[in-house]
N, C-alpha and C positions, 0 to 999 in steps of 0.2 A: 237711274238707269232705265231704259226704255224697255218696255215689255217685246221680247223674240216669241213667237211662239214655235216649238218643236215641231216638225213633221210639215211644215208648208215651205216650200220655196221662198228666196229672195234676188230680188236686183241691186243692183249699188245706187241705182238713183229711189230706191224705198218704195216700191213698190213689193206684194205679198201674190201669191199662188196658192190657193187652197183646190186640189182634185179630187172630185167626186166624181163614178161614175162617167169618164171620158169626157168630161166639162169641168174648167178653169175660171174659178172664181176670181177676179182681181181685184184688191184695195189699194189701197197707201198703209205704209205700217205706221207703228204707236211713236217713231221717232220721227219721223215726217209729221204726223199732226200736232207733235211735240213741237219741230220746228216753226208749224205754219200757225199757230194758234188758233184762236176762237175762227173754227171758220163758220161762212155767214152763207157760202154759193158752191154747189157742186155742177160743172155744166157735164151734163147727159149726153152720151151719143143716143143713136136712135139704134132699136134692135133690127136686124140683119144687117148692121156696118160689118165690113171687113175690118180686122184690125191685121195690125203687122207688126211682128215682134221691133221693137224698136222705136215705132212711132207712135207720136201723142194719138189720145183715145179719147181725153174730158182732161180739165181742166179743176183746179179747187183753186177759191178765193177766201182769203181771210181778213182778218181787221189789218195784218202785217205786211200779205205778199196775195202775190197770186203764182200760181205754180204746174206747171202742166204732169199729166199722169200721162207715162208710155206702157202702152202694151209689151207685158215681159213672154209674147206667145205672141204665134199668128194664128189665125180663126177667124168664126163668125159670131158677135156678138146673137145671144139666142134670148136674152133677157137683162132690163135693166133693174136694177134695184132705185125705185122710183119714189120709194119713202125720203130719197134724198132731196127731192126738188121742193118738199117741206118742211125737211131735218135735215140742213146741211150738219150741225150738232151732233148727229148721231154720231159720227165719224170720229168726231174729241170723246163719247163719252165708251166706244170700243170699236176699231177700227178693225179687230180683226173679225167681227161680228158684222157690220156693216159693209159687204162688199161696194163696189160699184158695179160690175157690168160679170154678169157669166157668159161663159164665153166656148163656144164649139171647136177643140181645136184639131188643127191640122196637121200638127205633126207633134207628136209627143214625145218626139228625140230631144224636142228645143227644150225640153225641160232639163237636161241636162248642163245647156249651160247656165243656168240661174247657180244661185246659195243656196248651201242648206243654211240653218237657223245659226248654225256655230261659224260656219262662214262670215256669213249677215254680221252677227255680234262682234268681230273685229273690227269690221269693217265702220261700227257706230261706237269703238272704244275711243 
């Protein structure tokens, strides 16, 4: 079973929300890097991209697939997590540790339509 963790938002396509402080951390969760295996490439946007809830943001490539990551929020990217363009790895060895992009957001109604964690978890049963 794939690691949920409590109190972050989820998407159906396995994307994660962690909010600190009126900023939106985004990854892919531990069932998505489960799926995607060893990855090898994370492609980065750049910081102050707009994102939009719904639409692709970066991209992850593995030895199996390649797979695109959507923005589960609209906002402005304020910071990448740039350890990744060294360590695509980090992501397999704790994803919910390893964000990709924090993110300014614009409306924090949109959180309501994401998962909670027990949501999420039927959803990967």
């Amino acid at each position: 079973m794939s690691k949920i963790v409590k109190g972050l938002y989820y998407t159906t396509t396995h994307e994660w929300v962690r909010v600190e402080d009126g900023f939106a951390f985004i990854g892919i969760t531990d069932y998505a890097q489960e799926s995607l295996g060893e990855i090898v490439f994370v492609e980065l946007p750049e910081e102050e991209d707009n994102v939009e809830a719904g639409e692709e943001f970066s991209a992850i490539e593995s030895v199996k697939a390649a797979s695109d990551v959507l923005s589960p929020i609209t906002g402005i990217i304020v910071l990448i997590n740039d350890e990744l363009e060294d360590g695509p790895e980090l992501i397999n060895e704790d994803p919910y540790e390893n964000w990709i992009v924090k993110v300014e957001m614009e409306d924090k109604s949109e959180l309501n339509k994401l998962l909670s964690a027990d949501e999420y978890k039927e959803i990967c049963e």
